[in-house]
N, C-alpha and C positions, 0 to 999 in steps of 0.2 A: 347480544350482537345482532345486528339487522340483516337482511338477506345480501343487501350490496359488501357489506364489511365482509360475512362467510363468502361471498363469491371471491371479491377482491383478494381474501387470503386463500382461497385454494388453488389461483391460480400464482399468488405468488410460493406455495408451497409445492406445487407440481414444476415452477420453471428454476426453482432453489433446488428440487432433488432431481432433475435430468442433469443437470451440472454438477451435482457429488456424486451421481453415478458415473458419471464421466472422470471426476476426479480418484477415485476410490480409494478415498481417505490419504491419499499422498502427498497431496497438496491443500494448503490453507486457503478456504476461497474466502476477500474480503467482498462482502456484497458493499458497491459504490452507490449511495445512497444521495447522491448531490443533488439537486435540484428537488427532489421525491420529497414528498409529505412524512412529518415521524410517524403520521399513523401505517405508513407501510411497513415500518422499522418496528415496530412495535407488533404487528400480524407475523412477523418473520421470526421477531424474537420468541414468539408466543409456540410457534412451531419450532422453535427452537435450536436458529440461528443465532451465534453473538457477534462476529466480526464483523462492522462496517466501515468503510470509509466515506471520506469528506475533502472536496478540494480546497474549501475553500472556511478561515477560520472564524468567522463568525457565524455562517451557518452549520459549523460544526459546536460553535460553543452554545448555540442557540437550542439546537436540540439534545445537545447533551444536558443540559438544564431541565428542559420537558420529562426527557426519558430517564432520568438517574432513581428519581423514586420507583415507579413499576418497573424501572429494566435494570436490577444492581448489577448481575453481570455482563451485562454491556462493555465489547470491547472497540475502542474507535481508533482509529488508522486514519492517521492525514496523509495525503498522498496527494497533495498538489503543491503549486511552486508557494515556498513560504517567503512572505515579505518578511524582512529584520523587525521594520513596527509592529508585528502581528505576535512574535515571538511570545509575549508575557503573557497575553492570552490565551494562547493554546496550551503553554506549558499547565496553566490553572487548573484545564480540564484534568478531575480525577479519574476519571475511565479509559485517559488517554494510553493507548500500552506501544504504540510506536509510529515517527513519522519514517516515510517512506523517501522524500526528497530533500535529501541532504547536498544540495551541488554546489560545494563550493568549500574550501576547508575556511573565508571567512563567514559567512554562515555557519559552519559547521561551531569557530570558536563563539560567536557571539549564543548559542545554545549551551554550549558547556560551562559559561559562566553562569548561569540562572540554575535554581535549584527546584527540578519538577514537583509538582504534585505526587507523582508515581513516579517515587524514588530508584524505579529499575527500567525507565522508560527506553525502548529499545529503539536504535536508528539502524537505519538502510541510508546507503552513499548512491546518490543519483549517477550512474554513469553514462554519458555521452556514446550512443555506441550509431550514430547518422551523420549524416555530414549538413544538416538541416541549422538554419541560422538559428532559429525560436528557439531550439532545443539547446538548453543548458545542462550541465556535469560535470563532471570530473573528468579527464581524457588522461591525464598523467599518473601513470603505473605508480610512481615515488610520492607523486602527493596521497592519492591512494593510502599507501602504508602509512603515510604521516599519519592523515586521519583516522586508519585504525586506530594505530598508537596511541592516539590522543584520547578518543575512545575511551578504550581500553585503561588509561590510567584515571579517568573519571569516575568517581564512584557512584555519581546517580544517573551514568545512562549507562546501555548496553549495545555493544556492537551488535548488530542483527546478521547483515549482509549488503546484499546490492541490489542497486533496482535502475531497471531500464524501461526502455517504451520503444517500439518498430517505427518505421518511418509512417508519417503521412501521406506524404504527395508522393506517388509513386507509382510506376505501370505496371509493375510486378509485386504488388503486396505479400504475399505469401514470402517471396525469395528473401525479399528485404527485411521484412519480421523474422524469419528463420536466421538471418542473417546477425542481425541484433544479437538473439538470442544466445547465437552459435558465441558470439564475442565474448557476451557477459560469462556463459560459461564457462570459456575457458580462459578469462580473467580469474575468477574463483578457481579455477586448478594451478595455477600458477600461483596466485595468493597462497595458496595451502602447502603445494610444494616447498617455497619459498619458508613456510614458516611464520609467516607474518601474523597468522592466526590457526586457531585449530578449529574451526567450524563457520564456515560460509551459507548462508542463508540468499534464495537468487527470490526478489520479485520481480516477478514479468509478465505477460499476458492480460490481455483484457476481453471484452466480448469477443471481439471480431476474430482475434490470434492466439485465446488462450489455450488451445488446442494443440497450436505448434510450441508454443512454451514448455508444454510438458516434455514433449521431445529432448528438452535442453535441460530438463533437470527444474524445473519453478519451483518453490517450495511455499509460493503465494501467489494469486492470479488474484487481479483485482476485475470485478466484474459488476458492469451496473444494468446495463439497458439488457440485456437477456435474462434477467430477475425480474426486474424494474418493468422492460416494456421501455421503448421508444422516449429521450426527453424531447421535448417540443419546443 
């Protein structure tokens, strides 16, 4: 490996372990890998990272193709908005072990007809927790348990939990992400109370607010550009 590569990866390995110090082992941190070169993915693996994600599904099927020979345990995490057309696609990746945005129980059904690659493939239910147009989810408690339930009687996905995102446009970032936060949580207490399920999984936080997430219970922080560095 050449000087640039050893540098490149120590400094992706020093900005990957100030964030699992911070995390201490409580939370799953997926490193968001979007835009970034697989050879960063590969440096990170090599120190010995496996979770990343991908918003977007072709440059998630693209790299997972590159990386599958040197990286078998590679685990990929889509976590951006998925088209209906995109669907066969992703489900093919074999390293794929769960999407994160599920918003919608008809997306939700047109996934549970198709039969993964990774017959235990775990989903996360995008929830709405802004009042922002862009941002799509799930808002309704009942549909919610519908699509546990449906879930749940599927035998080749797995309920995971719930996954939200803070507002953007906003003057008080911190209140409004805390705010999120605070919903999704105890959306998942109420789920549990209720019975609806016996184990709720929350992703939430990113660079900017993964820090307040933990506050709320995260049990997965997706993180890119404070690994990564800056996309351009």
């Amino acid at each position: 490996m050449n000087s640039e590569h050893e540098s490149r990866k120590n400094d992706l390995k020093y900005n990957l372990n100030q964030i699992k110090d911070e995390l201490e082992k409580k939370t799953n941190l997926v490193a968001v890998s979007k835009t970034k070169p697989y050879s960063d993915i590969a440096l990170l693996y090599e120190v010995g990272h496996r979770d990343f994600g991908e918003n977007k599904v072709q440059e998630l099927k693209e790299k997972a193709e590159i990386l599958a020979p040197s990286c078998p345990e590679l685990r990929w995490h889509f976590i951006g908005h998925l088209q209906t057309n995109k669907i066969n696609n992703l489900l093919k990746i074999n390293q794929l072990v769960s999407i994160h945005s599920i918003d919608s129980i008809k997306l939700l059904n047109k996934i549970l007809s198709k039969i993964p690659a990774n017959k235990n493939l775990g989903l996360f239910l995008e929830v709405k927790t802004t009042d922002e147009a862009e941002k799509s989810g799930f808002t309704d408690y009942d549909e919610i348990k519908t699509a546990i339930k449906e879930i749940q009687e599927n035998d080749c996905f797995t309920f995971l939990g719930l996954m939200t995102m803070g507002k953007i446009r906003t003057d008080d970032f911190e209140v409004d992400a805390r705010n999120s936060f605070k919903q999704l949580n105890e959306l998942r207490q109420k789920l549990l109370q209720d019975q609806v399920t016996k184990k709720i999984e929350l992703s939430m936080g990113m660079s900017q607010d993964y820090k307040w997430a933990l506050d709320y219970g995260a049990n997965y922080v997706r993180v890119g550009s404070s690994i990564f560095g800056k996309r351009v």
